[in-house]
C-alpha positions as CSV (number, residue, x, y, z in Angstrom):
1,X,123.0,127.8,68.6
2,X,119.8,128.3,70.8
3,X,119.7,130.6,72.9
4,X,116.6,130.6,75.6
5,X,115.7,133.0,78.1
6,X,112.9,133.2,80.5
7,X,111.5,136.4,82.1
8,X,108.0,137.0,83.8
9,X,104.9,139.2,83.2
10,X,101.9,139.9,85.0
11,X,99.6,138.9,81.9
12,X,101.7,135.1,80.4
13,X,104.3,132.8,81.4
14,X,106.4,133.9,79.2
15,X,109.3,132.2,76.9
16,X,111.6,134.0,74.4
17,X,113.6,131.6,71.9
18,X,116.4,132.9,69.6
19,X,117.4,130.5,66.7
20,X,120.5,131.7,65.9
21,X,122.3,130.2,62.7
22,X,125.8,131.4,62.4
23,X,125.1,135.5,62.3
24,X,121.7,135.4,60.9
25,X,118.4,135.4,62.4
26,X,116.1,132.8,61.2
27,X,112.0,133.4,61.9
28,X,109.7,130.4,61.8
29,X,105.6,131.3,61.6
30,X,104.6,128.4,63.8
31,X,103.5,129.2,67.1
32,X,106.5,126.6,68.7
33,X,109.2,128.0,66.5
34,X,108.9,131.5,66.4
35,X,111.5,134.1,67.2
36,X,109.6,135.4,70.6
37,X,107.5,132.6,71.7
38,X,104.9,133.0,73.9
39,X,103.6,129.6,75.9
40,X,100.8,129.4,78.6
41,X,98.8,132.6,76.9
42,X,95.7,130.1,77.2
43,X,94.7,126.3,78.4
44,X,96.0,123.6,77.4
45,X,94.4,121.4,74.8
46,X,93.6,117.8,75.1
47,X,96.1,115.1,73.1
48,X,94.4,112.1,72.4
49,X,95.3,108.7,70.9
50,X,92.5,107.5,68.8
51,X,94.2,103.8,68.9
52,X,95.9,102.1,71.4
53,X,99.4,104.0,72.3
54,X,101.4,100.6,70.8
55,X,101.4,100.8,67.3
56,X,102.4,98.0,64.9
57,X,105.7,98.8,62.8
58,X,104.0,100.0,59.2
59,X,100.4,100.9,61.0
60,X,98.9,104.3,61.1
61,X,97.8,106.5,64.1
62,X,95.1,109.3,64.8
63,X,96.0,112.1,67.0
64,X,93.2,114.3,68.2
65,X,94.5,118.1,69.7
66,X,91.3,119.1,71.0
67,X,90.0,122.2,73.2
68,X,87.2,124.1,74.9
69,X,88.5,127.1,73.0
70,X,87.9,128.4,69.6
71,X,91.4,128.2,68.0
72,X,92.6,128.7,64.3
73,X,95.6,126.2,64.3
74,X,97.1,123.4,65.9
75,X,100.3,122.5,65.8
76,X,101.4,119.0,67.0
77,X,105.1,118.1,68.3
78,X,107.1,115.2,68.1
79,X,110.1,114.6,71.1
80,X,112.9,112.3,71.5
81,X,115.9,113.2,74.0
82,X,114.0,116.4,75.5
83,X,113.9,117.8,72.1
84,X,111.5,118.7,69.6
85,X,111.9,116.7,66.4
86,X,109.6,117.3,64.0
87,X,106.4,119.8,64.2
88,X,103.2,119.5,62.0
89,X,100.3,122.2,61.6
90,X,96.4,121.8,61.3
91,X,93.8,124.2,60.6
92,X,91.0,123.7,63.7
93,X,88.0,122.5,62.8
94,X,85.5,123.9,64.4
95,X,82.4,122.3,66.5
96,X,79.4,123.4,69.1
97,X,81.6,123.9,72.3
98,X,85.4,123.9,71.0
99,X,87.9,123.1,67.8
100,X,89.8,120.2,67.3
101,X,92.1,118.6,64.5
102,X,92.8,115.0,64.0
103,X,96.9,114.5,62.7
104,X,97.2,111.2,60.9
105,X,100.6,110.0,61.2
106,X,102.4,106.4,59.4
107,X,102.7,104.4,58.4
108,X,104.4,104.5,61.2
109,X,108.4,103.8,61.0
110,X,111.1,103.5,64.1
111,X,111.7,107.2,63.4
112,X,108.0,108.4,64.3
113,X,108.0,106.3,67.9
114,X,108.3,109.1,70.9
115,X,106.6,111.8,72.5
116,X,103.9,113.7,71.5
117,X,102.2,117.1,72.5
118,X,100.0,119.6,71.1
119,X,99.7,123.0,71.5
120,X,96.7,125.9,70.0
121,X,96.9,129.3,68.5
122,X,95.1,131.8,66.9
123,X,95.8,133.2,63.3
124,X,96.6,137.0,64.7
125,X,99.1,136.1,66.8
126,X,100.9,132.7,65.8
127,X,103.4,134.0,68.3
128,X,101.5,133.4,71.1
129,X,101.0,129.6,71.9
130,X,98.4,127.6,74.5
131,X,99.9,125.8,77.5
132,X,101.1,122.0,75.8
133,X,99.0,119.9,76.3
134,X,100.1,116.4,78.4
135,X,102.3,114.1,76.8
136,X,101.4,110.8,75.0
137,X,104.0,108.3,74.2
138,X,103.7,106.5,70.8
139,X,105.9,103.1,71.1
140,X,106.3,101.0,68.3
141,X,106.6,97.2,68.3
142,X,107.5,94.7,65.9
143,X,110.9,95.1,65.7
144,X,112.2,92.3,67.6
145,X,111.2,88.5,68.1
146,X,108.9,88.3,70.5
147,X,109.6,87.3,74.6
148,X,107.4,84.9,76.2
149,X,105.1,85.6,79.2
150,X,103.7,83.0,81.6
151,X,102.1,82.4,84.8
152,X,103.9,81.6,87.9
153,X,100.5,80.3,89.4
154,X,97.1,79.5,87.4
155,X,95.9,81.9,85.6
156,X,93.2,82.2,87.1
157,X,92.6,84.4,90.7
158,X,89.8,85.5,93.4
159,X,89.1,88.8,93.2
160,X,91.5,90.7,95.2
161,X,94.2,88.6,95.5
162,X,97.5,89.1,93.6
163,X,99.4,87.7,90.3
164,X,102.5,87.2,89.5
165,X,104.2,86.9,85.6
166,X,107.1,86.5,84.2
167,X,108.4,88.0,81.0
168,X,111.3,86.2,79.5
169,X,113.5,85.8,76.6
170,X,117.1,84.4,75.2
171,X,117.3,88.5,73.5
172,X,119.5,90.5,75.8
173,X,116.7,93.1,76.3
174,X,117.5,95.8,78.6
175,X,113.6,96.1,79.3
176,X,110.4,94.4,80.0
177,X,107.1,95.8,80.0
178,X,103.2,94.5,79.9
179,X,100.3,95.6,79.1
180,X,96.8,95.1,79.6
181,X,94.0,94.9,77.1
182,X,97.1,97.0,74.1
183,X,97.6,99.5,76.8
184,X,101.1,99.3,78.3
185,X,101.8,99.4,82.5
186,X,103.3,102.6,83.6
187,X,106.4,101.5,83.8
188,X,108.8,98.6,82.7
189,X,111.3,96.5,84.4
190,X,114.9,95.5,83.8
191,X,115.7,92.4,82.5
192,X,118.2,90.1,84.7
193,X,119.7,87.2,83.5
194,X,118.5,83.5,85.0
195,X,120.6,80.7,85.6
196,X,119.5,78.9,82.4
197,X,121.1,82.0,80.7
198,X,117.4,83.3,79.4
199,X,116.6,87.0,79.8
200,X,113.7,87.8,82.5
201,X,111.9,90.1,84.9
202,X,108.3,89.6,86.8
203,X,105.5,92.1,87.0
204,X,103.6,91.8,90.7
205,X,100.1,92.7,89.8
206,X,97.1,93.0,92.3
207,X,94.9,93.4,94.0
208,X,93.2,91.6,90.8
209,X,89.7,93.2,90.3
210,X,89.1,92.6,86.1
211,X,90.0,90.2,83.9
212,X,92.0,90.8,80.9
213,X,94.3,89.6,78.0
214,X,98.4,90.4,79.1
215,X,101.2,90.9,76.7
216,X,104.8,91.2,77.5
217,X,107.2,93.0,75.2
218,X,111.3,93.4,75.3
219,X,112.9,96.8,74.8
220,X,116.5,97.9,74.3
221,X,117.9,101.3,76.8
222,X,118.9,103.3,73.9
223,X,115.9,103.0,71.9
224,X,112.6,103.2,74.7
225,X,110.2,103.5,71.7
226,X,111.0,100.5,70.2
227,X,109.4,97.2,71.2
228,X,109.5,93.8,70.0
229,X,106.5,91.8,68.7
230,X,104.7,91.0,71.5
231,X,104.3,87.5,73.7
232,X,101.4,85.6,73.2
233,X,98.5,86.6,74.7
234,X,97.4,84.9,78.9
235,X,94.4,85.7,79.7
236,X,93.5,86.4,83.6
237,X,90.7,85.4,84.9
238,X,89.2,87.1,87.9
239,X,87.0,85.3,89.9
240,X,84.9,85.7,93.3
241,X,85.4,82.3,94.6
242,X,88.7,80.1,94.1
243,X,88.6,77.9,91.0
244,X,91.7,76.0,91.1
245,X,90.8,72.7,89.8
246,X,90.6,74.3,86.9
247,X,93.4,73.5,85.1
248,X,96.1,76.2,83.7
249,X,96.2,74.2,80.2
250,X,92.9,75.4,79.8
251,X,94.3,78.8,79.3
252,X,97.1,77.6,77.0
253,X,96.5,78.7,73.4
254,X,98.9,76.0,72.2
255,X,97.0,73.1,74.1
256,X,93.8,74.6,73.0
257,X,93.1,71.1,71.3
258,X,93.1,69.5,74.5
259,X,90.4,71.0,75.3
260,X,88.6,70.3,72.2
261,X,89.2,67.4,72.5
262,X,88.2,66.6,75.5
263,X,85.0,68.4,75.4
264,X,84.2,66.2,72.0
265,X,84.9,62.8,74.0
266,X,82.4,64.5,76.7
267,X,79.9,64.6,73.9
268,X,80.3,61.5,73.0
269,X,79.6,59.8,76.1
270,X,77.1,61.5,76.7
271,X,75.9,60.4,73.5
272,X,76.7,56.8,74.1
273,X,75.0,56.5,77.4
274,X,71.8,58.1,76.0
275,X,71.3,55.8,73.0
276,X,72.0,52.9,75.5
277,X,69.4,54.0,77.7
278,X,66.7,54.4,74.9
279,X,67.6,51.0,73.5
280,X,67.8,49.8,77.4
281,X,64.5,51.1,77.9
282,X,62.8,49.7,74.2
283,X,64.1,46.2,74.9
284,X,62.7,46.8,78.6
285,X,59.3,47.4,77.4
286,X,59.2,44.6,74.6
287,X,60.2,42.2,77.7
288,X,57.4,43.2,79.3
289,X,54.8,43.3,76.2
290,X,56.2,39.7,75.6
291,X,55.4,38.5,79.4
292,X,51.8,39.8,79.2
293,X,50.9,38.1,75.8
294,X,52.3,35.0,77.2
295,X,50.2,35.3,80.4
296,X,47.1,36.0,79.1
297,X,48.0,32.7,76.7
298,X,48.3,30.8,80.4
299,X,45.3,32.1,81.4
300,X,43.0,31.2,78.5
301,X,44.3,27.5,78.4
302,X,43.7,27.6,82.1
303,X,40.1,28.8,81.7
304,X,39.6,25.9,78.7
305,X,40.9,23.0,80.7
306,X,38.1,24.3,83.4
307,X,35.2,24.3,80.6
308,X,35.9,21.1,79.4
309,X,35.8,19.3,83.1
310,X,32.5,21.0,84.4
């Protein structure tokens, strides 16, 4: 049973956690499982991601618990449901300005997606822990067939104007979300069933400022860490003055031989039309070579016939 009780001081916030198994007290040495627990003695640290938050089933992730302060130890936290999961302990490394340690965690399996936090301590008093530090939430993907994710208009907007795109699948997802560039939109949407019995939900982005590569992926309400493989990428183009003849095949990765193709044919006539202009232009000038020869012939016979009657 755990038992936790809060109470106040003029020097920490404060937070005393008993573990109590059966009738026997049981004592951990890490900072975020010790008998009295001390959180907020001192700043929080900084969690970062060294790779994008989505993280391929079987891939490896960087976390980096960093602070201002001269800690001895970090300890990183794993969360699913609220609760902490699994904990894992770093000696800081120390730099010019702060201390930081880097957990490497994979490859990664469905049980390592969720929430992450990082807290710092110092070796004379494990008991007394930093603030945590903000969340950052590893999701996994890969573990479904992938949705699909379209355009509703061209792919291709002024600057300022707003997108829509759909995300849909014949999987019963619960969820849709998208993301920008491997970094996922704040939140998702739930899927709602269309009257061709696909799965499907649109995102309503804008005002459109950058262009970017967007993904869709499906997700399941019980599990919110697990993704499927993601939609082929569409890539938004962002443009200061309307484009719309330009074609949304263009933009198609499975009609990308369209294009190739037509740009070869381009090439070609191109081609064609200069080589008939050189020969156009060879033959012109022979035509006219041959004219003067057989003028000045004319002339000479001309100026012969004159000789021989004077």
């Amino acid at each position: 049973m755990n038992l936790v009780l809060s109470f106040s001081a003029p020097f920490v916030a404060s937070i005393v956690i008993y573990h109590l198994n059966h009738t026997n007290l049981s004592f951990y040495t890490s900072c975020v499982h010790t008998i009295f627990l001390f959180l907020g003695v001192y700043r929080k640290p900084f969690l970062l991601a060294l790779q994008p938050p989505l993280v391929n089933l079987g891939e490896k992730v960087t976390l980096e618990c960093r602070s201002e302060i001269m800690f001895d130890t970090f300890v990183l936290t794993s969360h699913k449901t609220g609760t902490i999961k699994d904990s894992f302990e770093l000696s800081a490394e120390h730099y010019h300005g702060g201390s930081q340690a880097n957990f490497s965690i994979g490859p990664m399996t469905p049980d390592d997606a969720g929430t992450y936090t990082c807290y710092g301590s110092f070796n004379h008093s494990p008991y007394e822990c930093s603030e945590s530090s903000d969340p950052i939430d590893i999701k996994i993907t890969g573990l479904y067939k992938k949705p699909s994710l379209s355009a509703l208009m061209e792919p291709v907007v002024m600057s300022g104007e707003n997108m829509t795109l759909t995300c849909f699948s014949d999987l019963q997802f619960d969820m849709f979300h998208l993301s920008r560039g491997g970094v996922p939109k704040e939140h998702g949407l739930p899927s709602v069933k269309s009257h061709n019995g696909t799965f499907q939900d649109s995102f309503h982005l804008g005002p459109m400022v950058q262009a970017g590569n967007y993904r869709c992926y499906g997700s399941f309400r019980n599990s919110s860490h697990l993704w499927s493989t993601p939609s082929d990428h569409l890539y938004i183009l962002v443009t200061g003055k309307r484009t719309s003849y330009i074609p949304h095949i263009l933009y198609n990765r499975r009609n990308l031989h369209m294009l190739i193709g037509l740009s070869v044919t381009m090439i070609l006539v191109f081609l064609i039309i200069l080589i008939y202009s050189c020969c156009s232009a060879k033959k012109s000038k022979s035509q006219e070579q041959a004219s003067e020869s057989h003028l000045t012939t004319v002339r000479k016979q001309v100026q012969r016939s004159r000789g021989m009657f004077s």
